[in-house]
C-alpha positions in Angstrom: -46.8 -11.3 16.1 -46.7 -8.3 17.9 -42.6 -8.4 18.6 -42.6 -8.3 14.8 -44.3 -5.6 14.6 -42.4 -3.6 16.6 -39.0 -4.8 14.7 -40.3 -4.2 11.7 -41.8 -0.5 12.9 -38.1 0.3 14.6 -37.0 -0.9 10.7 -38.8 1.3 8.7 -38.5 4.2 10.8 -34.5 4.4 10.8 -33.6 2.6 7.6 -34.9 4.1 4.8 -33.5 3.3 1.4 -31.3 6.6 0.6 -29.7 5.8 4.1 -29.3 2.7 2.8 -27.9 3.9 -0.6 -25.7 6.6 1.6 -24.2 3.9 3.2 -23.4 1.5 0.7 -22.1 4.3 -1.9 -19.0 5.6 1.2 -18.3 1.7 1.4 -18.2 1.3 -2.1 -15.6 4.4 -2.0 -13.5 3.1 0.9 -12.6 -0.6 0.2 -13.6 -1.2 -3.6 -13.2 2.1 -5.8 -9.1 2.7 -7.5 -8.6 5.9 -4.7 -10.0 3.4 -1.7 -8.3 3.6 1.6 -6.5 -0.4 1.4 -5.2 1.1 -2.3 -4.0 4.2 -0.4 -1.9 2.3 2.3 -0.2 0.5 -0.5 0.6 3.0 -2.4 1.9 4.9 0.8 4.1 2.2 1.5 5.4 1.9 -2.0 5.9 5.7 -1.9 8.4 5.5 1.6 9.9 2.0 -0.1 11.2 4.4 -3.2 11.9 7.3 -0.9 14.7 5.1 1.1 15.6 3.9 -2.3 15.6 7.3 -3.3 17.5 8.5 -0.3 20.3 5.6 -0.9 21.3 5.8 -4.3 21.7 9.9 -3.4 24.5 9.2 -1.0 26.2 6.6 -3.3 26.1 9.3 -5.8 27.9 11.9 -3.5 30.1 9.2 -1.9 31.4 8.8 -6.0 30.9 12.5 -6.9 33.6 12.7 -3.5 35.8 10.1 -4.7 35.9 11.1 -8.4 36.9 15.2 -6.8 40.0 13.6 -5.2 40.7 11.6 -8.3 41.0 14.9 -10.0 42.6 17.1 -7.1 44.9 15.0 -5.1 48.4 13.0 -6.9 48.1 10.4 -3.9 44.1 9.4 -4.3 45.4 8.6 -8.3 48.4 6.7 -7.5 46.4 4.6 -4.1 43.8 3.6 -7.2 45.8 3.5 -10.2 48.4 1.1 -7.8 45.4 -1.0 -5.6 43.0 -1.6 -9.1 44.9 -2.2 -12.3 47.9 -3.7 -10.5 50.6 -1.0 -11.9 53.8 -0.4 -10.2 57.2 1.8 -10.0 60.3 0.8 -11.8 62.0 -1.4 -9.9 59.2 -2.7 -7.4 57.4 -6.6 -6.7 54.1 -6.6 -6.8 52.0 -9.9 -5.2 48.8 -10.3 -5.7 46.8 -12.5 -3.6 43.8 -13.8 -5.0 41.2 -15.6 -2.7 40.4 -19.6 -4.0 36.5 -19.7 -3.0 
């Protein structure tokens, strides 16, 4: 009975119910509130997932915004693309095309 006692004693000296409240209110904020800290890592992630995305579509632009530049400057880019996609060819040339059975 005494052991009791003293466990409820140590109890009610440190735990008193605004601790209590304290404590449950900062868990409340970091695992079930909309800014909690699991929400936050996701969203992180999700953030860095569209920054790559981000970061690859940029270059594929430049890589075309390249490609279009010699299009428009250079005779030989026009004539490699004009001659390799739509099949065209000079007077008097074969062309083969080879098309892959899959």
């Amino acid at each position: 009975m005494e052991n009791k006692k003293q466990e409820n004693s140590w109890i009610k000296r440190y735990v008193k119910l605004p601790f209590v409240v304290m404590v449950a209110f900062f868990a409340f904020i970091l695992f079930f509130s909309e800014n909690s800290t699991i929400r936050s890592m996701e969203l992180n992630s999700v953030i860095d997932s569209l920054k790559q995305e981000i970061s690859f579509y940029r270059d594929t632009t430049n890589h075309y915004i390249y490609l279009n530049e010699q299009l428009n400057t250079n005779p030989e880019a026009m004539e490699r693309v004009v001659r390799e996609k739509y099949h065209m060819n000079r007077e008097n040339e074969d062309v083969y095309v080879f098309e892959e059975k899959k």
